[in-house]
PyMOL Python script that loads the backbone (N, CA, C, O; Angstrom):
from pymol import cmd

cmd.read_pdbstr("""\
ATOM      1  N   UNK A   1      -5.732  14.305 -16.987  1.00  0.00           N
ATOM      2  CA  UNK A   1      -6.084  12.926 -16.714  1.00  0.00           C
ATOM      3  C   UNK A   1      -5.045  12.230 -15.849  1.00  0.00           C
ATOM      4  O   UNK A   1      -5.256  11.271 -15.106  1.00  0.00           O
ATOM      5  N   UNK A   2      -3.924  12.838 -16.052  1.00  0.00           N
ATOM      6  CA  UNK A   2      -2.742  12.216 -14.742  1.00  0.00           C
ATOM      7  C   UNK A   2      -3.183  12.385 -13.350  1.00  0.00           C
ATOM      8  O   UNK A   2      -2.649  11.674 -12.498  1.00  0.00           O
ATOM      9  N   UNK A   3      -3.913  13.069 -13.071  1.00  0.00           N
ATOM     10  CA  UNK A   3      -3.936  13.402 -11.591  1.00  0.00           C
ATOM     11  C   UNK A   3      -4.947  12.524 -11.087  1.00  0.00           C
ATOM     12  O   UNK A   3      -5.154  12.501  -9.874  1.00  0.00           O
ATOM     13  N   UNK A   4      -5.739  11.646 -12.027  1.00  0.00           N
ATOM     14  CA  UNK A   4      -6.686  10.800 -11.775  1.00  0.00           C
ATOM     15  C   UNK A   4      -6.037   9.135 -11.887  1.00  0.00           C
ATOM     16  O   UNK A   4      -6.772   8.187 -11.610  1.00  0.00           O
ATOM     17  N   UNK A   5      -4.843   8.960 -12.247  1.00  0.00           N
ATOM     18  CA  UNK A   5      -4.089   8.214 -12.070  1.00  0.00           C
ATOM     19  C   UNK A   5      -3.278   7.889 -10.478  1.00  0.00           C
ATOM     20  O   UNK A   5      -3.232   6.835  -9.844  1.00  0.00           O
ATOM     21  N   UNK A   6      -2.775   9.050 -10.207  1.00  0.00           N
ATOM     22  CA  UNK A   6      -1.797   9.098  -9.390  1.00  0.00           C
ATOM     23  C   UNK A   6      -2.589   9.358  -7.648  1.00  0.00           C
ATOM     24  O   UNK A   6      -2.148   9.183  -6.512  1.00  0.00           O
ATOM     25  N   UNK A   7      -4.312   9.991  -8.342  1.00  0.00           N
ATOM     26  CA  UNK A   7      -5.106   9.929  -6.963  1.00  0.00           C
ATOM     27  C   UNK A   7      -5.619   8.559  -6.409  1.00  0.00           C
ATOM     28  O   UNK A   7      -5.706   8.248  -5.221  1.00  0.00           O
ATOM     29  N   UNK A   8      -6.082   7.471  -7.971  1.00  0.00           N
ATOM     30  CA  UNK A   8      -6.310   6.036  -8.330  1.00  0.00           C
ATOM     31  C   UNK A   8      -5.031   5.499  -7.398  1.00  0.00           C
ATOM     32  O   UNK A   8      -5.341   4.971  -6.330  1.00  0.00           O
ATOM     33  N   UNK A   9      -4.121   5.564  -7.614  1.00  0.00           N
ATOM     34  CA  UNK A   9      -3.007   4.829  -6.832  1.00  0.00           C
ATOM     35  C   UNK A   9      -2.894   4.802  -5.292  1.00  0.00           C
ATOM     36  O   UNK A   9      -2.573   3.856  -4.572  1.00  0.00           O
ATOM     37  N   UNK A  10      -3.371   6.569  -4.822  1.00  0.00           N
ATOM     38  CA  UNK A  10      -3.029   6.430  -3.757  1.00  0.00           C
ATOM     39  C   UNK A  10      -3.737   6.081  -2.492  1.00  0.00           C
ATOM     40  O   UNK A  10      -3.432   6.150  -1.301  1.00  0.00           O
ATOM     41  N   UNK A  11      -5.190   5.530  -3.408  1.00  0.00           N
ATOM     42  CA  UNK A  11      -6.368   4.393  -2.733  1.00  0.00           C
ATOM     43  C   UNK A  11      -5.354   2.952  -1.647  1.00  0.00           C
ATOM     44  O   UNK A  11      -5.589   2.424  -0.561  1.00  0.00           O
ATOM     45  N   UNK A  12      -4.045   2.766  -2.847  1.00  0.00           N
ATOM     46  CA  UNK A  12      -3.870   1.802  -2.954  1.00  0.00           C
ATOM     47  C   UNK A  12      -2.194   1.694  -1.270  1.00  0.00           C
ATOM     48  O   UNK A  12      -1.682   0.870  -0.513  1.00  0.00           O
ATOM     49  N   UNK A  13      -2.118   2.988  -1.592  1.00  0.00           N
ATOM     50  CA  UNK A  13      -1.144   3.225  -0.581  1.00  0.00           C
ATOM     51  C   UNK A  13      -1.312   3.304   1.032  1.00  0.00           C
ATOM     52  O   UNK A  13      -0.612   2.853   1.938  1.00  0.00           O
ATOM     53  N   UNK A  14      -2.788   4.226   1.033  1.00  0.00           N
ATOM     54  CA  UNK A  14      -3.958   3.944   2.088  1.00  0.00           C
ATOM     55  C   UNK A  14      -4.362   3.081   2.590  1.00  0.00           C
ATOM     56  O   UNK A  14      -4.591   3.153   3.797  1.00  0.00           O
ATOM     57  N   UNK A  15      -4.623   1.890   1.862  1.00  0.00           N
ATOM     58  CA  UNK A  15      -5.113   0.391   2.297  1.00  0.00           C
ATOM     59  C   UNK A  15      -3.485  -0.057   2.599  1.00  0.00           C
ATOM     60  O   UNK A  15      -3.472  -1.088   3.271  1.00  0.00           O
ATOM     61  N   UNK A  16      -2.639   0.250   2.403  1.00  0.00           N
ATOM     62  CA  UNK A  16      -1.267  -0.752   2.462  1.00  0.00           C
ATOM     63  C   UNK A  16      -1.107  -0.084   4.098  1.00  0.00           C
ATOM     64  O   UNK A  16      -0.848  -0.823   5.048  1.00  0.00           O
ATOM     65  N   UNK A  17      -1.302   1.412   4.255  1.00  0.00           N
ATOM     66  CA  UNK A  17      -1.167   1.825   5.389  1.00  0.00           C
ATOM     67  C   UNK A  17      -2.476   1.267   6.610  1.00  0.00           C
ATOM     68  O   UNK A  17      -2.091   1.158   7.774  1.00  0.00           O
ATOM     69  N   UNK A  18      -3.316   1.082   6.435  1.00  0.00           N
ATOM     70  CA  UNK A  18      -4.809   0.603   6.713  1.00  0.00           C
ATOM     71  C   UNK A  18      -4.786  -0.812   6.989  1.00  0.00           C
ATOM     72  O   UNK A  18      -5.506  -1.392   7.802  1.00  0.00           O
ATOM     73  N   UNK A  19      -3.934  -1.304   6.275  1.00  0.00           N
ATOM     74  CA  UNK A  19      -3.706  -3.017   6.534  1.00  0.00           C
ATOM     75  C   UNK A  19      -2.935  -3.298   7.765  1.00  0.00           C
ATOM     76  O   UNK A  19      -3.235  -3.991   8.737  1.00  0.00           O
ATOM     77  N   UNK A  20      -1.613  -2.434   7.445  1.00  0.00           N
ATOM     78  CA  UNK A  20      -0.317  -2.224   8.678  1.00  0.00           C
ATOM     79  C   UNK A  20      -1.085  -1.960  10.149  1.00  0.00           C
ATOM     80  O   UNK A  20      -0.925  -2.766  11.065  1.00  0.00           O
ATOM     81  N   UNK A  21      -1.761  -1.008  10.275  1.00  0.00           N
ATOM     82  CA  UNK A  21      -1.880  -0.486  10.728  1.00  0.00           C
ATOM     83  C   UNK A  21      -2.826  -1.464  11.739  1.00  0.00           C
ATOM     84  O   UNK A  21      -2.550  -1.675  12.920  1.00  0.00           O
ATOM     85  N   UNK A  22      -4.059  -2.042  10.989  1.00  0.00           N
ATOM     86  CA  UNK A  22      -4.666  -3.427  11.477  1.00  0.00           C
ATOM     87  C   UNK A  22      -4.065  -4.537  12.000  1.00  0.00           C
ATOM     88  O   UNK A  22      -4.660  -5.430  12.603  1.00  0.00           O
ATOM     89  N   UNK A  23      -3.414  -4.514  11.876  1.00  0.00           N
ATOM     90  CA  UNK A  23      -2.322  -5.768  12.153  1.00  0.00           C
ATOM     91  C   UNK A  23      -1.632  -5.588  13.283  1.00  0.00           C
ATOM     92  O   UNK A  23      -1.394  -6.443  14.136  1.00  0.00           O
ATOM     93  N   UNK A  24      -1.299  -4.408  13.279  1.00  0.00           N
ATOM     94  CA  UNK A  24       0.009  -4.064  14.490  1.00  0.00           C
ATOM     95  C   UNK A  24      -1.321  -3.786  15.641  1.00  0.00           C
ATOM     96  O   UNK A  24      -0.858  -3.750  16.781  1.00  0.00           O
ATOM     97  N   UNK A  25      -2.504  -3.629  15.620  1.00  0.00           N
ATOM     98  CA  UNK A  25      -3.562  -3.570  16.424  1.00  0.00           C
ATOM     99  C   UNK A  25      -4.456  -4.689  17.162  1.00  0.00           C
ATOM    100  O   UNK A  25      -5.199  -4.613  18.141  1.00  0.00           O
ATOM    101  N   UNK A  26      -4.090  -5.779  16.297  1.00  0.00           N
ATOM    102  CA  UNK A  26      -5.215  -6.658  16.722  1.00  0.00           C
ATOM    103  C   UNK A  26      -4.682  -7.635  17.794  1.00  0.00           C
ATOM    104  O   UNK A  26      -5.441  -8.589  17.964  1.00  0.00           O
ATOM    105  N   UNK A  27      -3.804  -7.640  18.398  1.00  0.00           N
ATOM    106  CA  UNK A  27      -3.418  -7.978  19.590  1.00  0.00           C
ATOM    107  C   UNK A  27      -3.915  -7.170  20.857  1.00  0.00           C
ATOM    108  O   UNK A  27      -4.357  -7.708  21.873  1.00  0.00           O
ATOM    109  N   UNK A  28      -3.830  -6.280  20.731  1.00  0.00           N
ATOM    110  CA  UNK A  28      -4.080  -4.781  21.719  1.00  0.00           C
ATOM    111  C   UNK A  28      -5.715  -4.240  22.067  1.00  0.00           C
ATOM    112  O   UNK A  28      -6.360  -3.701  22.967  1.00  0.00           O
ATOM    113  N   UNK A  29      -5.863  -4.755  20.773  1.00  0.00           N
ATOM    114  CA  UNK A  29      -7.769  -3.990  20.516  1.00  0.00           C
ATOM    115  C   UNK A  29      -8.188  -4.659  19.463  1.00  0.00           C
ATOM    116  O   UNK A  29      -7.601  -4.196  18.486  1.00  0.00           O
ATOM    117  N   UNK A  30      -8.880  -5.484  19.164  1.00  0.00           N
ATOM    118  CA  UNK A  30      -9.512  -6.242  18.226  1.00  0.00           C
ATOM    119  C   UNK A  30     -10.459  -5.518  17.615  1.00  0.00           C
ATOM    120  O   UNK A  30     -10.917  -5.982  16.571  1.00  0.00           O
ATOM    121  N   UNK A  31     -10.992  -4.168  18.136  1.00  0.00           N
ATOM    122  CA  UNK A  31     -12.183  -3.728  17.593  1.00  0.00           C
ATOM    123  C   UNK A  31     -11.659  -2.377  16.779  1.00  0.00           C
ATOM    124  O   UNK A  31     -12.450  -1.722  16.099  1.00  0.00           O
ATOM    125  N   UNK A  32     -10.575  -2.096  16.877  1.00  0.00           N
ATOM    126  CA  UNK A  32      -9.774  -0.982  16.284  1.00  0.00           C
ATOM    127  C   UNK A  32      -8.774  -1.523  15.478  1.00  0.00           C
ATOM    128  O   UNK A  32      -7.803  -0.815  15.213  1.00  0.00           O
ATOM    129  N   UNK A  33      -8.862  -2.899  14.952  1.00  0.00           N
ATOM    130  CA  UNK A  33      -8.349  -3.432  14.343  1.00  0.00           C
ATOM    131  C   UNK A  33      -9.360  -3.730  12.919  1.00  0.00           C
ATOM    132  O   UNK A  33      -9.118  -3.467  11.741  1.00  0.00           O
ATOM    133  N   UNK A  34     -10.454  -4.316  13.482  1.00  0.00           N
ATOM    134  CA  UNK A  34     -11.880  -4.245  12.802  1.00  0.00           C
ATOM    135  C   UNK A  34     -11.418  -3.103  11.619  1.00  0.00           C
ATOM    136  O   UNK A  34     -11.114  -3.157  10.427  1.00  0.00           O
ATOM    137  N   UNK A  35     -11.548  -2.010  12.686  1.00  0.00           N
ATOM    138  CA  UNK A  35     -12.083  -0.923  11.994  1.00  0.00           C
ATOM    139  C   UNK A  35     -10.990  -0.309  10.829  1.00  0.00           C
ATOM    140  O   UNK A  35     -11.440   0.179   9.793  1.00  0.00           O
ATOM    141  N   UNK A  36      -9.397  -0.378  11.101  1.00  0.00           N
ATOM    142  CA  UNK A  36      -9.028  -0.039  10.456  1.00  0.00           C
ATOM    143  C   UNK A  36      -8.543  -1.166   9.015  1.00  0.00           C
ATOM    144  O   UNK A  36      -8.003  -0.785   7.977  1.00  0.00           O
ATOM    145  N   UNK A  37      -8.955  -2.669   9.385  1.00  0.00           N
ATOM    146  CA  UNK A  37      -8.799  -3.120   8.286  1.00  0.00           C
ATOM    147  C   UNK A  37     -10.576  -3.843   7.277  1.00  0.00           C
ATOM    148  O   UNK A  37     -11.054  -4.814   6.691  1.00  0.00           O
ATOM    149  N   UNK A  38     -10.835  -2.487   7.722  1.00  0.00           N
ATOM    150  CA  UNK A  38     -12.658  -2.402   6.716  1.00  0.00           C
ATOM    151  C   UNK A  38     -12.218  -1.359   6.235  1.00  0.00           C
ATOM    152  O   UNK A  38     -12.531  -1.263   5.048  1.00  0.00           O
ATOM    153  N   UNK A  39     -11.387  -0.176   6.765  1.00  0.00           N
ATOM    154  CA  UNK A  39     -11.227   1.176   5.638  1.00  0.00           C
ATOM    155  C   UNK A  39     -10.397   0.894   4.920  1.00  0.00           C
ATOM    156  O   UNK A  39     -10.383   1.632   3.935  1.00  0.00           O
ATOM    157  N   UNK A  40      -9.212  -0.297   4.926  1.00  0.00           N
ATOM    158  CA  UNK A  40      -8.217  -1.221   3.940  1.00  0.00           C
ATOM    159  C   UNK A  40      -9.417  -1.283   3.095  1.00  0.00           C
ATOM    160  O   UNK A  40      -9.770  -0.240   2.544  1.00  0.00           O
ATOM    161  N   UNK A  41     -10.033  -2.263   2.933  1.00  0.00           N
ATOM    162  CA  UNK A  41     -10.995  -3.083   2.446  1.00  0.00           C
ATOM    163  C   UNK A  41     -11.647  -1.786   1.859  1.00  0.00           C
ATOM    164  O   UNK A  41     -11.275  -1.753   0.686  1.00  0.00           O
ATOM    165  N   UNK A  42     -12.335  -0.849   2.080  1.00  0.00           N
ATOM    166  CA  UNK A  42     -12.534   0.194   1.406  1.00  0.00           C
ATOM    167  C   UNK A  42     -11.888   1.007   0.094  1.00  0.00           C
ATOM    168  O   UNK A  42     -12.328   1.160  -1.046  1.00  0.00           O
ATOM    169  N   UNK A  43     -10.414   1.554   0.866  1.00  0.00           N
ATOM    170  CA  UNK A  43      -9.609   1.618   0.329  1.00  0.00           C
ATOM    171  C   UNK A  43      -9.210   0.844  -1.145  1.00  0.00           C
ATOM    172  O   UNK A  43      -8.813   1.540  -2.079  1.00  0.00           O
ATOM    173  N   UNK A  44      -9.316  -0.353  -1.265  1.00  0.00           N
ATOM    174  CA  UNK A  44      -8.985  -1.297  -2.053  1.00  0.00           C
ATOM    175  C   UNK A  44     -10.513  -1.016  -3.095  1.00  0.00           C
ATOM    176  O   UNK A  44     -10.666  -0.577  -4.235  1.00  0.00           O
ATOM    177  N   UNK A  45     -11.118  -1.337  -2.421  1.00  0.00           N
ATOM    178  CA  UNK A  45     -12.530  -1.267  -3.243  1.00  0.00           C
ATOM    179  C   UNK A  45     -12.585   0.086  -4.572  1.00  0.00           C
ATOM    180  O   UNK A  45     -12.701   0.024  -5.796  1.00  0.00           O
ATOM    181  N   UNK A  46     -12.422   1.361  -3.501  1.00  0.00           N
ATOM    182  CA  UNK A  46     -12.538   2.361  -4.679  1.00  0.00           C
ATOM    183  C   UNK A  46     -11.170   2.260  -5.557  1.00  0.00           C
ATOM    184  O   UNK A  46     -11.244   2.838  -6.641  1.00  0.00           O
ATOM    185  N   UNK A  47     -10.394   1.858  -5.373  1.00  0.00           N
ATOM    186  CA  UNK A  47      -9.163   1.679  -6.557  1.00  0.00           C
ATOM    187  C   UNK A  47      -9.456   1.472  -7.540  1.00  0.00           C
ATOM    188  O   UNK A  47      -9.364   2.220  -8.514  1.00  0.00           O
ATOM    189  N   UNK A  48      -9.964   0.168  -7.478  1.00  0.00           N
ATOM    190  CA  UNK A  48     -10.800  -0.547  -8.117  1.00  0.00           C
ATOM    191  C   UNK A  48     -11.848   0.176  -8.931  1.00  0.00           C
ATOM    192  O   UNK A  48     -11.586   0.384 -10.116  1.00  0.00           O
ATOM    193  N   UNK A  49     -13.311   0.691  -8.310  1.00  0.00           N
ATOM    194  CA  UNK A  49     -13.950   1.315  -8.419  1.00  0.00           C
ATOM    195  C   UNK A  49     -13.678   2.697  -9.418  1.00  0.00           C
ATOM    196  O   UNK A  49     -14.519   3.120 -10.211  1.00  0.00           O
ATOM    197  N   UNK A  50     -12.408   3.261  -9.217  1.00  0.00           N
ATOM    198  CA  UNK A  50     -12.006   4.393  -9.828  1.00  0.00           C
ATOM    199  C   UNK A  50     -11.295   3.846 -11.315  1.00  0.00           C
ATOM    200  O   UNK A  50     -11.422   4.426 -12.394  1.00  0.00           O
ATOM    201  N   UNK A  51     -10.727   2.918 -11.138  1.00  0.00           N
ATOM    202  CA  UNK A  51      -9.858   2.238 -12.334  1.00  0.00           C
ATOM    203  C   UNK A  51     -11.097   2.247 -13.463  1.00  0.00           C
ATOM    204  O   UNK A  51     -11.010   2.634 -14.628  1.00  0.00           O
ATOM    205  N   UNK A  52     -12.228   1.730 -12.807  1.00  0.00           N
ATOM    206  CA  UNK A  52     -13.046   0.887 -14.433  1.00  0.00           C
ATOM    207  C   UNK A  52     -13.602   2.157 -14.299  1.00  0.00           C
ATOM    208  O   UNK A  52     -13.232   2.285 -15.466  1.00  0.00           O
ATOM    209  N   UNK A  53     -14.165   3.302 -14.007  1.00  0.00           N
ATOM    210  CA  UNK A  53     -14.397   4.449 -14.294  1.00  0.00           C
ATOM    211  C   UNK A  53     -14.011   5.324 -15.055  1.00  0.00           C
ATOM    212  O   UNK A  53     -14.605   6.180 -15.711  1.00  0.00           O
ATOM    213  N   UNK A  54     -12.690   4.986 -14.895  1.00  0.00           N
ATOM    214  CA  UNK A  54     -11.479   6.010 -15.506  1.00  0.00           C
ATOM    215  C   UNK A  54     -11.584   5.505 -16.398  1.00  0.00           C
ATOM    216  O   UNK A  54     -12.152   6.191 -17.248  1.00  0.00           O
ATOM    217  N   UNK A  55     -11.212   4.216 -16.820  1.00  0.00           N
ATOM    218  CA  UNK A  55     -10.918   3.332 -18.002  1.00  0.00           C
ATOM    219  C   UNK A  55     -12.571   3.574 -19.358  1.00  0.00           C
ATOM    220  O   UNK A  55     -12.697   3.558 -20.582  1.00  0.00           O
ATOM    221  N   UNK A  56     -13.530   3.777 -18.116  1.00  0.00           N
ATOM    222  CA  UNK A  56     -14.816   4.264 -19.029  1.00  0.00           C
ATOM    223  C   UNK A  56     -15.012   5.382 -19.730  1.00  0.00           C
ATOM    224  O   UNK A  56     -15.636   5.445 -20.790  1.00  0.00           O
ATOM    225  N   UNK A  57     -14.355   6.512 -19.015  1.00  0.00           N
ATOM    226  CA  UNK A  57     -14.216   7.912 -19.475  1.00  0.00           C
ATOM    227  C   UNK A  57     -13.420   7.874 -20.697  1.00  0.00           C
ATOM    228  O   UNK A  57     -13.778   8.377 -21.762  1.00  0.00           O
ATOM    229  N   UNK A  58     -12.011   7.074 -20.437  1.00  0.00           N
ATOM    230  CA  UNK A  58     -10.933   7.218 -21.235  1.00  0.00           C
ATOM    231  C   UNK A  58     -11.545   6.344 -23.128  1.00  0.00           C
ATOM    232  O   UNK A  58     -11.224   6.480 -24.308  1.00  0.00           O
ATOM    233  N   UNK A  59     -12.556   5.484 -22.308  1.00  0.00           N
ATOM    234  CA  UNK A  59     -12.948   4.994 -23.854  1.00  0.00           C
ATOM    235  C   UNK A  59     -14.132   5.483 -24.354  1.00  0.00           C
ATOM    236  O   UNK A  59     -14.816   4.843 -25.152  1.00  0.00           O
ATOM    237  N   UNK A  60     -14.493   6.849 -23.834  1.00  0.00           N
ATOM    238  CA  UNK A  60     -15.371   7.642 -24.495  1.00  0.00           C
ATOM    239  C   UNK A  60     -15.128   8.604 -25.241  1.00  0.00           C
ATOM    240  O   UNK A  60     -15.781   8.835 -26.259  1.00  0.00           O
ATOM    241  N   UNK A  61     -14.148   9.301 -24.836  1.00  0.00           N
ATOM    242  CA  UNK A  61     -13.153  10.198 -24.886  1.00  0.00           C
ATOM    243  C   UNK A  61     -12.030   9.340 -26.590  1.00  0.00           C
ATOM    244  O   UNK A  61     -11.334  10.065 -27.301  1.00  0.00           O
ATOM    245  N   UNK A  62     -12.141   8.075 -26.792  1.00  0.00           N
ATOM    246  CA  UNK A  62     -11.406   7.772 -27.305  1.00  0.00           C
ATOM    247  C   UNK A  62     -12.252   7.805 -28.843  1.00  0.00           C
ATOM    248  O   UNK A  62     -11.872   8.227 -29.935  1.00  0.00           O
ATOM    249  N   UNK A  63     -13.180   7.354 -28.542  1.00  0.00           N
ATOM    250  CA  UNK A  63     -14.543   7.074 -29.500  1.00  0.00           C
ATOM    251  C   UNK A  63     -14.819   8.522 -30.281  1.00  0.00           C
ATOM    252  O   UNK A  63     -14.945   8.513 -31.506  1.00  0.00           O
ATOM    253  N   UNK A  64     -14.924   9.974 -29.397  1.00  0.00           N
ATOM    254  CA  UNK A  64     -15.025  10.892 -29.897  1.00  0.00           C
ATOM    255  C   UNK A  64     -14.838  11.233 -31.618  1.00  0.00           C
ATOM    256  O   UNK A  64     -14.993  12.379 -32.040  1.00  0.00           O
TER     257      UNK A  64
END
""", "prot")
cmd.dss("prot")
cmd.show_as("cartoon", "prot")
cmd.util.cbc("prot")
cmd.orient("prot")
């Protein structure tokens, strides 16, 4: 179950890189800026997405 932690996190490292990455772009190319801060926005989403999942498994698993 650790490795579903530490994969959960690195949603979160992706969007931090995905954000940067948008930013340092949108002077240059606005549309490649777009794009890489919607896969942020992605990024962020399944974190999320994976957290209350996990957290669902983990309280099924607990119930047993």
């Amino acid at each position: 179950m650790k490795y579903y932690k530490i994969f959960q996190y690195a949603y979160l490292v992706f969007a931090a890189l995905f954000i940067y990455d948008g930013i340092s772009k949108w002077g240059k190319d606005p549309n490649k800026a777009y794009l890489s801060l919607g896969l942020g926005a992605l990024a962020i989403f399944m974190f999320f997405f994976r957290a209350k999942f996990r957290k669902k498994y983990e309280d099924k698993d607990n119930n047993k």
